[in-house]
C-alpha positions as CSV (number, residue, x, y, z in Angstrom):
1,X,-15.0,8.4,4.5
2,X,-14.1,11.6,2.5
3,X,-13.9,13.0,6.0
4,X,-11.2,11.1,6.8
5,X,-9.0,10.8,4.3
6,X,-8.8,14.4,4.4
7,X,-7.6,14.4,8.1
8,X,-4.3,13.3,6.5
9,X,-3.6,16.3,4.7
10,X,-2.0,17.6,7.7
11,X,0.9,20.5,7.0
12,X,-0.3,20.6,3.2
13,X,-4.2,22.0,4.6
14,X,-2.6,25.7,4.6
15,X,-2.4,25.2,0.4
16,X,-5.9,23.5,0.9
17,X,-6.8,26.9,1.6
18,X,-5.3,29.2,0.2
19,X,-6.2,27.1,-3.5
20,X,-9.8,27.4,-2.4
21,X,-9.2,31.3,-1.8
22,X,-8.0,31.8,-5.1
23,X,-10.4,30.0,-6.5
24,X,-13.3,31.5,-4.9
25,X,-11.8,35.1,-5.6
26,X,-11.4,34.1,-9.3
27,X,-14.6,33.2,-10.0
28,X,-16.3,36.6,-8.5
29,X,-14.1,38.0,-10.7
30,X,-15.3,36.6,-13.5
31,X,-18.9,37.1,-12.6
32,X,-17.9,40.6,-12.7
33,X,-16.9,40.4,-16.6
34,X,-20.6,40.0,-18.0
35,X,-22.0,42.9,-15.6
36,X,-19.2,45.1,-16.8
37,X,-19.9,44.1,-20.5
38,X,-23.2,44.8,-20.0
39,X,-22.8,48.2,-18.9
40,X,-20.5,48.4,-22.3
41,X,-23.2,47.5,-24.5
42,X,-25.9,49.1,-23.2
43,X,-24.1,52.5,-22.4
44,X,-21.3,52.5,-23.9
45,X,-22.1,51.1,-27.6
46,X,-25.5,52.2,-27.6
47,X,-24.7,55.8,-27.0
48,X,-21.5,55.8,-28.9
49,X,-19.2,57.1,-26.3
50,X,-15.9,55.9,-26.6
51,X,-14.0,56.7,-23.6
52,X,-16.8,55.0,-21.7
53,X,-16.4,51.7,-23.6
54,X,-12.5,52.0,-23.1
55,X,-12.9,52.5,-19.4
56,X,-15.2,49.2,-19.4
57,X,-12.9,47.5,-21.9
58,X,-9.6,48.3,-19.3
59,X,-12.1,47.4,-16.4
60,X,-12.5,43.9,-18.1
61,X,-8.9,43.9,-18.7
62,X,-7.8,44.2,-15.2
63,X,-10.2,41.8,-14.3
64,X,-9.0,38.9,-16.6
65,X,-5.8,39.4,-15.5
66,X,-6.0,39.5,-11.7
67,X,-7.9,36.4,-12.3
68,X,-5.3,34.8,-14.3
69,X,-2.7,35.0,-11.8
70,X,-4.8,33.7,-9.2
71,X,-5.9,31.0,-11.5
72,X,-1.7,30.1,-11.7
73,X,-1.6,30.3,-7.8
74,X,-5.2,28.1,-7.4
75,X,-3.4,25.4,-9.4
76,X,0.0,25.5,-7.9
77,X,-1.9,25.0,-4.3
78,X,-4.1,22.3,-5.3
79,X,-1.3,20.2,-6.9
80,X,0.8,20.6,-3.6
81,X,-2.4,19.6,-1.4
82,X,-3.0,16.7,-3.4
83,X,0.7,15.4,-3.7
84,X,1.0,16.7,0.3
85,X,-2.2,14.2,0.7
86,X,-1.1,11.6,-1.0
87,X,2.0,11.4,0.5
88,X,0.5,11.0,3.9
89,X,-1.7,8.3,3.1
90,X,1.0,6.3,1.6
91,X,3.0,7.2,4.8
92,X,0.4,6.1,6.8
93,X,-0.5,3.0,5.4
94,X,3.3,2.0,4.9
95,X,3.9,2.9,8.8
96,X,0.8,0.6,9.3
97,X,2.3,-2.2,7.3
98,X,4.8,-2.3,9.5
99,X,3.1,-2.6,12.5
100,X,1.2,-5.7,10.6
101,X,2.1,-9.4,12.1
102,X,2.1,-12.2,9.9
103,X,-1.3,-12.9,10.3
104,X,-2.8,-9.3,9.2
105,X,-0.5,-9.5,5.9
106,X,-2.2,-12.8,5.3
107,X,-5.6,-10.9,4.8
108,X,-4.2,-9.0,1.9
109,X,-2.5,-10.0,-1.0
110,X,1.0,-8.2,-1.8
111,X,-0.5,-7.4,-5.2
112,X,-3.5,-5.6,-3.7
113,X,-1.1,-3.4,-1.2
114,X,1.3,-2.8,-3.9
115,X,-2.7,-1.1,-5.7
116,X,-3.6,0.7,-2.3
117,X,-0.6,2.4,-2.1
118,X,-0.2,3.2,-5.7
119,X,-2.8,3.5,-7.9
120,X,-5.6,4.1,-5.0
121,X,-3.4,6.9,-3.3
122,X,-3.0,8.3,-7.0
123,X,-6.8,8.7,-7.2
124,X,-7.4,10.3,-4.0
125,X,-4.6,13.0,-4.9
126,X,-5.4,13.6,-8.4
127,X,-9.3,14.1,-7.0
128,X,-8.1,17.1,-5.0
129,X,-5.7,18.2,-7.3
130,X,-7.9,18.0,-10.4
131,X,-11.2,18.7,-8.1
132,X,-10.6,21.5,-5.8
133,X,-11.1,24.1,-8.7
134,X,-14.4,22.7,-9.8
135,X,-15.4,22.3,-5.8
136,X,-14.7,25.5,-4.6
137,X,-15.5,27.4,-8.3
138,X,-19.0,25.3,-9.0
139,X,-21.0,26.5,-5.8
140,X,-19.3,29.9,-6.1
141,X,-20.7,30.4,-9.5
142,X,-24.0,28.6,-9.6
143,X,-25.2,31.0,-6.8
144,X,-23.6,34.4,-7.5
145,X,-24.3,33.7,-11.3
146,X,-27.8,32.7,-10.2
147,X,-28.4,35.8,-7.9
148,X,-27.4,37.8,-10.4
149,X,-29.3,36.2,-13.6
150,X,-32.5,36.5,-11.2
151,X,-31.6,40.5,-10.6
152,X,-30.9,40.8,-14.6
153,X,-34.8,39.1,-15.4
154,X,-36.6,37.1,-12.3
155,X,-38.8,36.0,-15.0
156,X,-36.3,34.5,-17.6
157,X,-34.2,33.1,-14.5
158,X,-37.4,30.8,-13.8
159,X,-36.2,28.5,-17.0
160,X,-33.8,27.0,-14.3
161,X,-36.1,25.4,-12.4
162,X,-37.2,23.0,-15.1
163,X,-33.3,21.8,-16.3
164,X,-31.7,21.9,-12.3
165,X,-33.9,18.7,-11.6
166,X,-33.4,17.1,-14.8
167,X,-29.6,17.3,-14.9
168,X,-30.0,16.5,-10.7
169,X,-31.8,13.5,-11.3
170,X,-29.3,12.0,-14.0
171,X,-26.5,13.1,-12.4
172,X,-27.9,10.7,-9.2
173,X,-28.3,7.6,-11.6
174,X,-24.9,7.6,-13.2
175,X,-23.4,8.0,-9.6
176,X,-25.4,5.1,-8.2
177,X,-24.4,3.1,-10.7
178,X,-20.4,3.9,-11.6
179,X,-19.9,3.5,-7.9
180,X,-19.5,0.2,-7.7
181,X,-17.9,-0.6,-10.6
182,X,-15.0,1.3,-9.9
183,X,-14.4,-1.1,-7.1
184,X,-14.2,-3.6,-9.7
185,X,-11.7,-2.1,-11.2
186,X,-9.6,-2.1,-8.9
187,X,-9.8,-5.3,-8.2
188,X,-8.7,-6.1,-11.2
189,X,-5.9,-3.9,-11.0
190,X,-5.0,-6.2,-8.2
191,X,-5.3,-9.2,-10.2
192,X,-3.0,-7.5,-13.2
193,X,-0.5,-6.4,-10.8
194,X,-0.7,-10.4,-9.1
195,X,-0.1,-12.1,-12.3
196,X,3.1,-9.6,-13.3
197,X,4.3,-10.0,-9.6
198,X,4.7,-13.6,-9.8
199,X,5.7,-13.8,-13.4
200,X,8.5,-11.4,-12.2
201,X,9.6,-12.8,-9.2
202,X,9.4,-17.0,-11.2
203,X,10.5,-15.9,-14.5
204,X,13.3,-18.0,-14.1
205,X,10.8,-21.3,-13.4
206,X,8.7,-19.7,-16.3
207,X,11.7,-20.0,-19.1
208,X,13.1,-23.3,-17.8
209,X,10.1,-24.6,-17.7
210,X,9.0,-22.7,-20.9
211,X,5.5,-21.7,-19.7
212,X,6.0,-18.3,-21.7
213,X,2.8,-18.9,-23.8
214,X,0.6,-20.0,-20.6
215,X,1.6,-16.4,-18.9
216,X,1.3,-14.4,-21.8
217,X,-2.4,-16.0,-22.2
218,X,-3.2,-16.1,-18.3
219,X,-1.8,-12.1,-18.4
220,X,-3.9,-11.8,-21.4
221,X,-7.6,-12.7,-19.4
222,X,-6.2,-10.6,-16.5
223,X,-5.7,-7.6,-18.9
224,X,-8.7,-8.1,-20.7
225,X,-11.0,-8.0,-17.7
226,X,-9.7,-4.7,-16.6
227,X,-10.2,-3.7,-19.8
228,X,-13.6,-4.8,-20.2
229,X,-14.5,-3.1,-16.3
230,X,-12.7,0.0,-17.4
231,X,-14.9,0.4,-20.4
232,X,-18.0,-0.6,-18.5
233,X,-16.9,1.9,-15.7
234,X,-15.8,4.8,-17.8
235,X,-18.6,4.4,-20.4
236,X,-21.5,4.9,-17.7
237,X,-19.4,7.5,-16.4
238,X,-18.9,9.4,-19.8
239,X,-23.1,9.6,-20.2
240,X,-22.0,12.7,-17.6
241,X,-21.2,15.0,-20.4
242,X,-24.1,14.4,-23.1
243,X,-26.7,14.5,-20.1
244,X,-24.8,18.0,-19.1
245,X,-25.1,19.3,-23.2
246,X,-28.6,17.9,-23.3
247,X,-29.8,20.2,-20.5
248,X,-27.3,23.1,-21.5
249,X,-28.6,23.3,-24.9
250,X,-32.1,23.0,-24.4
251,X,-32.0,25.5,-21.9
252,X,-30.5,27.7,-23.9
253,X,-32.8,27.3,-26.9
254,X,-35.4,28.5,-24.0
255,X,-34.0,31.5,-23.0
256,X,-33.3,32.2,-26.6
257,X,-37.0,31.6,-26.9
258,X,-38.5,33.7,-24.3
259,X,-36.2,36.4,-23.7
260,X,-36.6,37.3,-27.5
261,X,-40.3,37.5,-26.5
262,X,-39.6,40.0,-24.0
263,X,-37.4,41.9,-26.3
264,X,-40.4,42.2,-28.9
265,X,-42.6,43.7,-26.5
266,X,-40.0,45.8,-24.9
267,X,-39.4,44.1,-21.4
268,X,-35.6,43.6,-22.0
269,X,-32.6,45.1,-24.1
270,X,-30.4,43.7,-25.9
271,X,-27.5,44.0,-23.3
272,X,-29.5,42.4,-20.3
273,X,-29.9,39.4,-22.5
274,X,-26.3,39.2,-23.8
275,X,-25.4,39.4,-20.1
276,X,-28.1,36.8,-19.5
277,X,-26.5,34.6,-21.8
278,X,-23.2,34.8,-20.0
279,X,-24.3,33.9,-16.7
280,X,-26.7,31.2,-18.2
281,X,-23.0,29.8,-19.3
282,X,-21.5,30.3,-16.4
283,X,-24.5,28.3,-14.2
284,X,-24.2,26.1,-16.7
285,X,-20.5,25.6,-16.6
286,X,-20.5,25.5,-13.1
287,X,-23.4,22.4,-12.9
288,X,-21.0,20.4,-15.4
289,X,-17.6,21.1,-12.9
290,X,-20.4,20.3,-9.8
291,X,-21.4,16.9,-11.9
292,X,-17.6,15.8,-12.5
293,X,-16.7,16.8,-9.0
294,X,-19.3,14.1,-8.0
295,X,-17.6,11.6,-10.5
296,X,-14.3,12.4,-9.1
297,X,-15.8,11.3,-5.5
298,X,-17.6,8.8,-6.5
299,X,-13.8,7.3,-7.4
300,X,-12.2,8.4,-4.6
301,X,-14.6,6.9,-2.2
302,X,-14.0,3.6,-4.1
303,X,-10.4,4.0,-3.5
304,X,-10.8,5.4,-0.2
305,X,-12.3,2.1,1.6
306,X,-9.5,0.1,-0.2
307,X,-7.1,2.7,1.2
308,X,-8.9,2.6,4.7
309,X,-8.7,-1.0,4.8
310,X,-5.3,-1.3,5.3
311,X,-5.1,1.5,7.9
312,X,-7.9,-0.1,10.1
313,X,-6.6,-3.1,9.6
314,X,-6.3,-4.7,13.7
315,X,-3.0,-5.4,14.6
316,X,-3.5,-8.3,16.6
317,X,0.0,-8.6,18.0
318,X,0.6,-5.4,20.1
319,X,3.0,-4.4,23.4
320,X,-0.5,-3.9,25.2
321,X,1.0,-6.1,28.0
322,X,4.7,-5.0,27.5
323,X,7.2,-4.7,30.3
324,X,10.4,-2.7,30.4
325,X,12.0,-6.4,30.2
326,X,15.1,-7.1,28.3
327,X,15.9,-11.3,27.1
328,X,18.8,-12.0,29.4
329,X,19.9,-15.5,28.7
330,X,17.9,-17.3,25.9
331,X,16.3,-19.9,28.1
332,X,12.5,-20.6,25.9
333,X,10.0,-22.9,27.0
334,X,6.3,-23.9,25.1
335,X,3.5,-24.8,27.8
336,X,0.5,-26.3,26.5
337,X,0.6,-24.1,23.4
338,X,-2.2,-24.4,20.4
339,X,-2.2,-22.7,16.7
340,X,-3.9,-22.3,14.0
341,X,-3.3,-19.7,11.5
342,X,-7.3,-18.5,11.5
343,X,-9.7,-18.6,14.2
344,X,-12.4,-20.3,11.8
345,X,-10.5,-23.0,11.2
346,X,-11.3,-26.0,12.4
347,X,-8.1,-28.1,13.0
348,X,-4.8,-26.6,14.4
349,X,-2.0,-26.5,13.0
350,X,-0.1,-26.7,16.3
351,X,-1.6,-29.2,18.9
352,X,-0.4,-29.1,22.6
353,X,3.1,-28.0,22.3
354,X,5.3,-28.7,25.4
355,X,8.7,-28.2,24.9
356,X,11.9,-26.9,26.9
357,X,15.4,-25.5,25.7
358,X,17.2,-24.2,28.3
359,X,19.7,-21.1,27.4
360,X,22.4,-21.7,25.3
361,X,21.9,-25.3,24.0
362,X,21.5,-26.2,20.6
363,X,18.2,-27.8,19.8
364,X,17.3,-29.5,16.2
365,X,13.8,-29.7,14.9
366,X,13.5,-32.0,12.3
367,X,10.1,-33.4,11.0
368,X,8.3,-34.0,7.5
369,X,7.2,-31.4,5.4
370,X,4.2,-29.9,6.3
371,X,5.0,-30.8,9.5
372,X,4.8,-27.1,11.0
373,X,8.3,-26.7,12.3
374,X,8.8,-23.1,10.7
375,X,5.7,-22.5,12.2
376,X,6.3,-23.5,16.2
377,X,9.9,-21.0,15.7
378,X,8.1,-18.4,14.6
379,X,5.5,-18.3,17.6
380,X,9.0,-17.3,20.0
381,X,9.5,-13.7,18.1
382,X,5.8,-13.3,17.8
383,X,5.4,-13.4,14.5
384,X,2.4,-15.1,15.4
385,X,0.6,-15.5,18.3
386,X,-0.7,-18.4,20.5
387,X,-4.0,-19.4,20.2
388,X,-3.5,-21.2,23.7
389,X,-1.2,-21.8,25.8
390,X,2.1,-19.4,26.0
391,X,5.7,-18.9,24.9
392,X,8.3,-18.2,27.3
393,X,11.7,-16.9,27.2
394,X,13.8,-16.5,30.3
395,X,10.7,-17.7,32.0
396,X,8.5,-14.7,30.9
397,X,5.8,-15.3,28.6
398,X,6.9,-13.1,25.0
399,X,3.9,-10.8,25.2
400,X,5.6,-9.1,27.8
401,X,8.4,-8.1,26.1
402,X,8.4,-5.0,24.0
403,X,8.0,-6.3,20.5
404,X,11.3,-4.6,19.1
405,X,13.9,-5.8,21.9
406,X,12.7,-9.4,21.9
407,X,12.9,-9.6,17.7
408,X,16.2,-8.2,17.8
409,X,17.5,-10.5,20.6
410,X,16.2,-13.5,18.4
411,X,17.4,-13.8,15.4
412,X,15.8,-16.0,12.3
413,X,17.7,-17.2,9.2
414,X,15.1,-18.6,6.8
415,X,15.3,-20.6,4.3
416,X,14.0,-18.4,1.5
417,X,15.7,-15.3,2.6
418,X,15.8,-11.5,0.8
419,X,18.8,-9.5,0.2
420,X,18.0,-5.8,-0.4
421,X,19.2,-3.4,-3.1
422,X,22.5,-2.2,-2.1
423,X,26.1,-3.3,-1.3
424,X,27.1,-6.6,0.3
425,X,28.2,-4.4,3.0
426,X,25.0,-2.8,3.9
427,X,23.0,-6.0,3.9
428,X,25.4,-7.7,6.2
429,X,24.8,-4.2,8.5
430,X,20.8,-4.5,8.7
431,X,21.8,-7.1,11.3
432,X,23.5,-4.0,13.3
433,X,24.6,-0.6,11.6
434,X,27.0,-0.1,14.1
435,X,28.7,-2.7,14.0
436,X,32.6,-2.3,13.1
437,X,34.6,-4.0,10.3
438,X,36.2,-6.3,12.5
439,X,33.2,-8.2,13.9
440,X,31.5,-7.7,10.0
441,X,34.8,-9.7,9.1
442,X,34.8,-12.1,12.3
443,X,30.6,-13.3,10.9
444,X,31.8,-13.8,7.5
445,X,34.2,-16.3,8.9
446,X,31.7,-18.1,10.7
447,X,29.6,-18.1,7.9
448,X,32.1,-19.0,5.3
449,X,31.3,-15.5,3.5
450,X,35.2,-14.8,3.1
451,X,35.3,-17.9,1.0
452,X,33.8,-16.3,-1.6
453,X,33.2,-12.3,-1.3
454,X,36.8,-11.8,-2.3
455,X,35.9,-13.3,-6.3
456,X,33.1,-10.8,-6.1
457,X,33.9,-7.2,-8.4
458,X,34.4,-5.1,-5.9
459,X,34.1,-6.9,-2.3
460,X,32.3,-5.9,0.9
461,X,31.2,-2.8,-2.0
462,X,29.7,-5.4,-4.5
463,X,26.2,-4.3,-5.3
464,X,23.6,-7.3,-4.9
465,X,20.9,-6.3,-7.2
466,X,17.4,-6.5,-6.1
467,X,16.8,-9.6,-4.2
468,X,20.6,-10.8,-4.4
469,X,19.8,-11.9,-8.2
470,X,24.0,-11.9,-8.5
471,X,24.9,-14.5,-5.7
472,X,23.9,-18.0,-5.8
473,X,21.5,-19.5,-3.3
474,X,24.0,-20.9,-0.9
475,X,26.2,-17.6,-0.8
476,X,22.6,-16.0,-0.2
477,X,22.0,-18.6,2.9
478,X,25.5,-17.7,4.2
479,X,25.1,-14.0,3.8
480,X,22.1,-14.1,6.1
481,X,23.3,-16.0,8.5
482,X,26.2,-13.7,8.9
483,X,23.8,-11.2,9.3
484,X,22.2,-12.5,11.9
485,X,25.5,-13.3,13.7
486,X,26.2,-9.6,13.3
487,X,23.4,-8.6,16.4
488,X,24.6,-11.0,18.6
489,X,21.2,-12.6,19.5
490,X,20.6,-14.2,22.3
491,X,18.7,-17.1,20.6
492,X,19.5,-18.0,16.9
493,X,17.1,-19.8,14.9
494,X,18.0,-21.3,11.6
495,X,15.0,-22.5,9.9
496,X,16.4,-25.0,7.1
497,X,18.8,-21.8,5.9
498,X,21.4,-24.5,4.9
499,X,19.4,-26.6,2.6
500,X,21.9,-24.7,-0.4
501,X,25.1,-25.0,1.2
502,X,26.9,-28.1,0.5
503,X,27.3,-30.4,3.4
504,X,31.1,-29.7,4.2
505,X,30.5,-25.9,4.1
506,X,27.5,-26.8,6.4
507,X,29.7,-28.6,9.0
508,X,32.5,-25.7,9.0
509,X,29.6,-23.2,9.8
510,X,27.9,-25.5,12.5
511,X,31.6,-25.9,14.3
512,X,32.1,-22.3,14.4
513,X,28.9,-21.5,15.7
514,X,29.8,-23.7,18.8
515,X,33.0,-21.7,19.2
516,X,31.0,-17.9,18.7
517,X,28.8,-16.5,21.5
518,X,28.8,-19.9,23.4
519,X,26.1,-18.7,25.5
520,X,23.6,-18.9,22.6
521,X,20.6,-20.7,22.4
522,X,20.5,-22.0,18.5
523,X,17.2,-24.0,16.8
524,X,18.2,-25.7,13.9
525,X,15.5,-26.9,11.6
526,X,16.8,-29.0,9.1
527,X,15.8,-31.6,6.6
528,X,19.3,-33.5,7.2
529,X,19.8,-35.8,10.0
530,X,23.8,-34.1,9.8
531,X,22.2,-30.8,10.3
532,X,21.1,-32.0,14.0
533,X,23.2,-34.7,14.7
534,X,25.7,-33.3,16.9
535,X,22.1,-30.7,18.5
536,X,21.8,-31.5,22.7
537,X,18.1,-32.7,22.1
538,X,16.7,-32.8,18.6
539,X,12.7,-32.4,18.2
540,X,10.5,-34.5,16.2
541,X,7.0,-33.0,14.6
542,X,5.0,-34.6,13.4
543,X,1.6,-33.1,12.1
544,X,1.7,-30.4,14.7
545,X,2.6,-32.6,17.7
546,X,5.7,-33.5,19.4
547,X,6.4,-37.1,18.2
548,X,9.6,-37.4,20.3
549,X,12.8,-35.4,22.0
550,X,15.8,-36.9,22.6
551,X,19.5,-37.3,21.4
552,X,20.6,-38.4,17.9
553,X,21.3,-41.8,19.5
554,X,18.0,-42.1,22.0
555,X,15.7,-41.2,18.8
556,X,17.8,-43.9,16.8
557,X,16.9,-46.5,18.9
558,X,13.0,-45.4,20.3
559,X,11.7,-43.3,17.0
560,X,10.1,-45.2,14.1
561,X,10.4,-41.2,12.7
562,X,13.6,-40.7,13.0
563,X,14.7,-44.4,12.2
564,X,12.4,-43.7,8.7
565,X,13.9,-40.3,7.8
566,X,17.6,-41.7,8.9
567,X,17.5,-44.9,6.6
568,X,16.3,-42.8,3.6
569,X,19.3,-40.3,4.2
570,X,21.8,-43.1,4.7
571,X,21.7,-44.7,1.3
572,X,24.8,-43.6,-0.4
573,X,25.7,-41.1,2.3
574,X,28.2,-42.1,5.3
575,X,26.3,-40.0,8.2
């Protein structure tokens, strides 16, 4: 696992190295302090020469100082490794998002992404930046320190191999343990960022409905329980450090112990154990970085499958088959086609869909709700894929089309659509960037834009805010229908994207549609028999089959369906 999230690092593997350089060459560096102190105490102090204990003392100097500045450069380089890492893994898992169909994105929820690329990513960065000094320095120092404690006293030096398999085997329990519970962490992460996501995106059902209280309390339980896994998570982990004093200490209190035993009966000076000492630290130190490193994996891993779950994710739409084919005239046919939206389910949604438009008629698809008519559109751009059967367009089935031509020569309006941060201008333009003031101008008019963008501040250059918040729902439905317009689809689909529009702004928009790019095929799913009255052949669904297909008058006369949904329209309405 580690493995591979470390195959991301990429261009940033250069400061990889050169952080573990610097780190490795500080440490020997500091080894060499307690040898040259040593020699200062031993030779210097005991036989009072001074210039020998100044050479030392500059010698020690020098040393401290060289590694200082490679302890500045060890951290510079492992801050831009771990920033250089995390930024590829976002990268990669955003790139992989948008390769997912509507199907993958149904495994996840957004609130779990939003963790994976956040606060999972910020793990896995902060464990290199935070962990390559302790990785690289711990081993460094625990054998050179050893090496040289056993060349100072091979017989003092043997008080390791009593604490190295206590600290080992506690070290092994807390990390067996914490492991798992830092998955359930974050997991509730996910269920804290869930809860604000939603209260966000309905605060304006949560205040009209004044459900305040009920968030703050439902927030409230979410909160708690990350609290209470945190705790549980970071308490077990935190047993690390007294486990690490425990063993420090008492080995210590050994040496201590023996080594002034040996000093009695003249087996050691004073010197070789004040070095001892040192490097005892020093092991010592370095166990404690080796034990947090551990900890800091343990994490990461954690994070790491999360993180590896999206990336692995299959994409189960591809352009595996994909032909250099391009969507000519707009002609779509269904032949015998089956859905469902998982392959354990047991009924389809869908259920032996045969149905044929030919290029440039207007089709309406009307139905009740639940009826899965947003569902049978979205098979044509492959949002989702068939189970059975197979979707045509110009007589080719969709799956050999490349993925990107055929969505941008179909164009969907939904009902529930998204405006992006930015101006009015540059939303209408993610339809077509190229596209020049004129035709921007000639789709507002089609879409009744220009009756309103005028009374807006600054015009074509009116910010929208984040998720249009400063338009109304109808001038949001009209927006994204001129953005549509603006590629000049062969098939438009309107999926119920007038349901805010008022029904004469509706009919202005469905006249001019007629007049504008007559050659277009355009599905209309609608709630309102006036939606699809004037359609060449209107659809009925009903419960994923094709109840009937036929004109406005045919279905008046045949369709119990469309005679039910007709008569409860025409009370009060003149149709």
């Amino acid at each position: 696992m580690l493995r591979r999230l470390f195959s991301y690092m990429g261009k940033y593997r250069k400061y990889a190295v050169l952080a573990m350089i610097c780190i490795t060459a500080e440490g020997i560096l500091e080894l060499l302090v307690p040898l040259i102190m040593a020699d200062l105490v031993d030779i210097g102090v005991a036989s009072g020469d001074t210039s020998y204990i100044y050479m030392k003392g500059m010698q020690m100097a020098v040393c401290a100082v060289i590694a200082l500045i490679l302890g500045i450069g060890s951290a510079r380089f492992a801050a831009l490794a771990g920033q250089g890492l995390g930024a590829e893994l976002r990268r990669a898992e955003y790139e992989r998002l948008q390769q997912y169909s509507f199907s993958n994105i149904d495994h996840f929820r957004t609130s779990s992404l939003v963790t994976r690329l956040t606060s999972d990513v910020t793990n896995i960065q902060n464990a290199v930046s935070m962990g390559m000094r302790p990785f690289c320095r711990g081993p460094v120092m625990l054998v050179a320190a050893t090496g040289i404690a056993f060349s100072i006293n091979h017989t003092l030096a043997i008080v390791f191999f009593i604490a190295l398999p206590v600290l080992g085997v506690a070290l092994f329990i807390i990390t067996m343990k914490v492991r798992p519970l830092y998955s359930r962490m974050q997991g509730a992460i996910d269920t804290v960022n869930r809860i604000i996501q939603e209260n966000l995106t309905a605060i304006r059902i949560v205040k009209a409905c004044v459900r305040g209280d009920y968030e703050i309390a439902k927030f409230e339980e979410g909160n708690q329980n990350l609290r209470t896994e945190s705790e549980t998570a970071f308490r077990l982990a935190a047993l690390n450090m007294p486990a690490m004093q425990f063993v420090m200490y008492g080995t210590i209190l050994g040496i201590l112990l023996y080594g002034g035993k040996l000093m009695r009966v003249g087996n050691m000076q004073v010197g070789d154990l004040t070095g001892f000492l040192s490097y005892v630290l020093q092991i010592l130190n370095s166990l404690m970085m080796i034990s947090n490193v551990f900890l800091l994996m343990t994490r990461s891993v954690a994070s790491g499958v999360r993180i590896m779950e999206v990336i692995d994710e299959k994409i189960d739409i591809t352009d595996e088959k994909a032909q250099d084919r391009k969507v000519e005239r707009g002609e779509i046919s269904f032949e015998h086609v089956w859905f469902k939206y998982k392959k354990e389910a047991k009924e389809y949604v869908l259920s032996d869909i045969n149905l044929h438009i030919e290029a440039g008629q207007t089709v309406g698809i009307i139905g009740q709700t639940g009826a899965a008519k947003s569902t049978l559109v979205q098979l044509i751009p492959r949002l989702y894929e068939a189970e059975q059967g197979v979707v045509k367009v110009d007589g080719i089935p969709v799956q050999e089309y490349p993925m990107e031509h055929l969505r941008d020569a179909i164009a969907m309006v939904l009902q529930k659509n998204t405006l992006f941060s930015g101006s009015l201008l540059s939303n209408l333009k993610w339809g077509r960037e190229d596209a020049t003031m004129e035709e921007v101008e000639e789709v507002c008019r089609i879409a009744c834009v220009d009756e309103f963008f005028q009374r807006l501040p600054k015009g074509y250059d009116t910010e929208m805010g984040q998720g249009g918040v400063n338009v109304s729902g109808g001038q949001k439905q009209r927006i994204c229908i001129a953005r549509a317009l603006l590629k000049k689809p062969k098939v438009l689909i309107l999926d119920d994207s007038t349901s805010a529009v008022d029904t004469a702004t509706e009919k202005k928009i469905r006249e001019r549609l007629q007049q504008y790019l007559p050659s277009m095929t355009k599905i209309i799913i609608a709630q309102r028999i006036s939606s699809v009255r004037s359609a060449d052949q209107i659809v009925i669904l009903d419960d994923g089959k094709i109840s009937d297909i036929g004109s406005h008058e045919e279905l008046l006369e045949r369709s119990e369906i469309y005679q039910q949904i007709y008569e409860s329209q025409k009370e009060g309405v003149e149709l």
